[in-house]
C-alpha positions in Angstrom: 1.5 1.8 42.8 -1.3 4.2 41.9 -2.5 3.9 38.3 -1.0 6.5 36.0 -4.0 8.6 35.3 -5.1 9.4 31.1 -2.1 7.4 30.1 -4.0 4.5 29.0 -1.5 2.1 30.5 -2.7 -0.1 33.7 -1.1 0.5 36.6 2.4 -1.2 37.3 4.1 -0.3 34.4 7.5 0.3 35.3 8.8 3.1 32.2 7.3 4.1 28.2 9.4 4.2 25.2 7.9 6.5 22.7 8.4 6.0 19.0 7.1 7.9 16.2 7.1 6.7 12.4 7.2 9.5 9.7 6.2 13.1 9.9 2.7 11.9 11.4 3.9 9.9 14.2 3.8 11.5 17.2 3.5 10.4 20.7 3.6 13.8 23.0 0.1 13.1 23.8 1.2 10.0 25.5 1.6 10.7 29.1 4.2 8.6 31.2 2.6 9.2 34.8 5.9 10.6 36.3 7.3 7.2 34.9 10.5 7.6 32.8 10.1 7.8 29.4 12.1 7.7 26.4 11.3 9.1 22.6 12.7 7.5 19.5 11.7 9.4 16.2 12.3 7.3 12.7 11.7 8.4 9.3 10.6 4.7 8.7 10.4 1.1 10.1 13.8 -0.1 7.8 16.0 -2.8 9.3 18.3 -0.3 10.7 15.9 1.5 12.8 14.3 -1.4 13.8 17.5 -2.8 15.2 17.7 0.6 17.0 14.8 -0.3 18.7 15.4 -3.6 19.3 18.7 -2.4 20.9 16.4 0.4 22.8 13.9 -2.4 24.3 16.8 -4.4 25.1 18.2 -1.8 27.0 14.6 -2.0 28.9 13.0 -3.2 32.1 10.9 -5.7 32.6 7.6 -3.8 32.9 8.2 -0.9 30.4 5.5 0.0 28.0 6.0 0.8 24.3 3.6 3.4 22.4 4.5 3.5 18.6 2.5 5.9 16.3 3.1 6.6 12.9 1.3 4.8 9.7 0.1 1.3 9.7 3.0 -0.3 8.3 5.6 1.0 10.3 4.1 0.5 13.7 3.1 -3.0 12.9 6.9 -3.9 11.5 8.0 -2.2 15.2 5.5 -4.6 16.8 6.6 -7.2 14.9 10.3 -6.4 16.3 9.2 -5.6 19.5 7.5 -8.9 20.2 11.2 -10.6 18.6 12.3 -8.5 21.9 9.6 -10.3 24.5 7.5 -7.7 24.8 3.3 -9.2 25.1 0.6 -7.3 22.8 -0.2 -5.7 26.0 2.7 -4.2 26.4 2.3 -2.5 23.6 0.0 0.6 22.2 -0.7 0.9 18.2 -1.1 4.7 17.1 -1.9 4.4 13.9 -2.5 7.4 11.9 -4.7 5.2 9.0 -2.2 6.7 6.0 0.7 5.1 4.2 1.2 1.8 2.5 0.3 -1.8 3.5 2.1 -4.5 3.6 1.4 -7.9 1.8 3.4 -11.5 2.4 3.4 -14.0 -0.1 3.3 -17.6 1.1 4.7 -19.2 -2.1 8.1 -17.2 -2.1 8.2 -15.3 1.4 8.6 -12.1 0.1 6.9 -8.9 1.5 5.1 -6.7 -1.4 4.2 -3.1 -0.1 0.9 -1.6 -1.8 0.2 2.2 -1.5 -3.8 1.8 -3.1 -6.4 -0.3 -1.6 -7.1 -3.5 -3.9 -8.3 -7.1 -3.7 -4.9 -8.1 -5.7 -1.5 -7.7 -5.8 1.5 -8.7 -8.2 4.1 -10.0 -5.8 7.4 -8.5 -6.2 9.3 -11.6 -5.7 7.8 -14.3 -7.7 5.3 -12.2 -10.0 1.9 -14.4 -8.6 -1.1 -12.5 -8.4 -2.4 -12.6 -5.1 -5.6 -12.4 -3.3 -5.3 -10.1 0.0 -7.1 -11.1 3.1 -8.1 -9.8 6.0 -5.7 -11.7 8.4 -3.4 -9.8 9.8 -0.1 -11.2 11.1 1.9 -9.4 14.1 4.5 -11.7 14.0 5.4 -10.9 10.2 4.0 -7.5 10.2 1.8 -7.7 7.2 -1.8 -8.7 5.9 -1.7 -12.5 3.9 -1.9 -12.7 0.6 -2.9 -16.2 -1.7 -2.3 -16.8 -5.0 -6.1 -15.2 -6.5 -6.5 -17.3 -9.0 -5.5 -20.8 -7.8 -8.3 -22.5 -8.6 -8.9 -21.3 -12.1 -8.1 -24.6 -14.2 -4.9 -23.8 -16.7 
């Protein structure tokens, strides 16, 4: 199979599914090279629309490709989902538009705090614990790792 040429897929993808977060998130630039493609547009990554894709990528070949642009959160919370589904980093293409919220997870209560600002520290919203943000990244929870800052302050 010829490769698809300015997609920025390799050759012997099989189809793309598109999907856009929030009013930045777009996709059209994303060529499918005659492959068939499909467009999903979502207001945000919420549980509800990430079980619609979910349901989309289970609807999927083996072989598709998934492009999904919008701000940082959402497309790594659809990455997240997506690799629930099977699909390999590879497989997938980030888009990120560098605006909106990030996400923080707190190991001591395994709640998810979203920040808007950049800062070193958070207040979680589950327990309260100030915590430390790092620069780890996880794609399987979809957010940047958080420790509690001040742990080894003596009470």
């Amino acid at each position: 199979m010829p490769p698809a040429a300015g997609t920025g897929l390799e050759p012997g993808f099989r189809g793309v599914i598109c999907a856009s977060f929030g009013s930045t998130g777009d996709t059209a630039e994303q060529h499918s090279g005659g492959r068939p493609r499909h467009d999903l547009r979502f207001e945000s990554a919420n549980p509800e629309t990430l079980s619609d894709l979910r349901s989309a990528l289970g609807r999927s070949h083996v072989g598709v490709r998934l492009v999904l642009a919008g701000p940082q959160s959402d497309i790594r919370a659809a990455a997240a989902a997506a690799a629930e589904c099977g699909l390999l980093e590879e497989e997938v293409i980030l888009l990120s538009d560098g605006m909106g919220p990030s996400v923080i997870y707190c190991p001591h209560c395994r709640i998810t705090t979203t920040v808007r600002a950049a800062s070193p520290e958070v207040a979680c919203q589950g327990c309260a614990t100030t915590l430390a943000i790092t620069d780890h990244f996880s794609r399987r929870i979809g957010a940047y790792l958080g420790y509690s800052a001040h742990a080894e302050e003596a009470s």
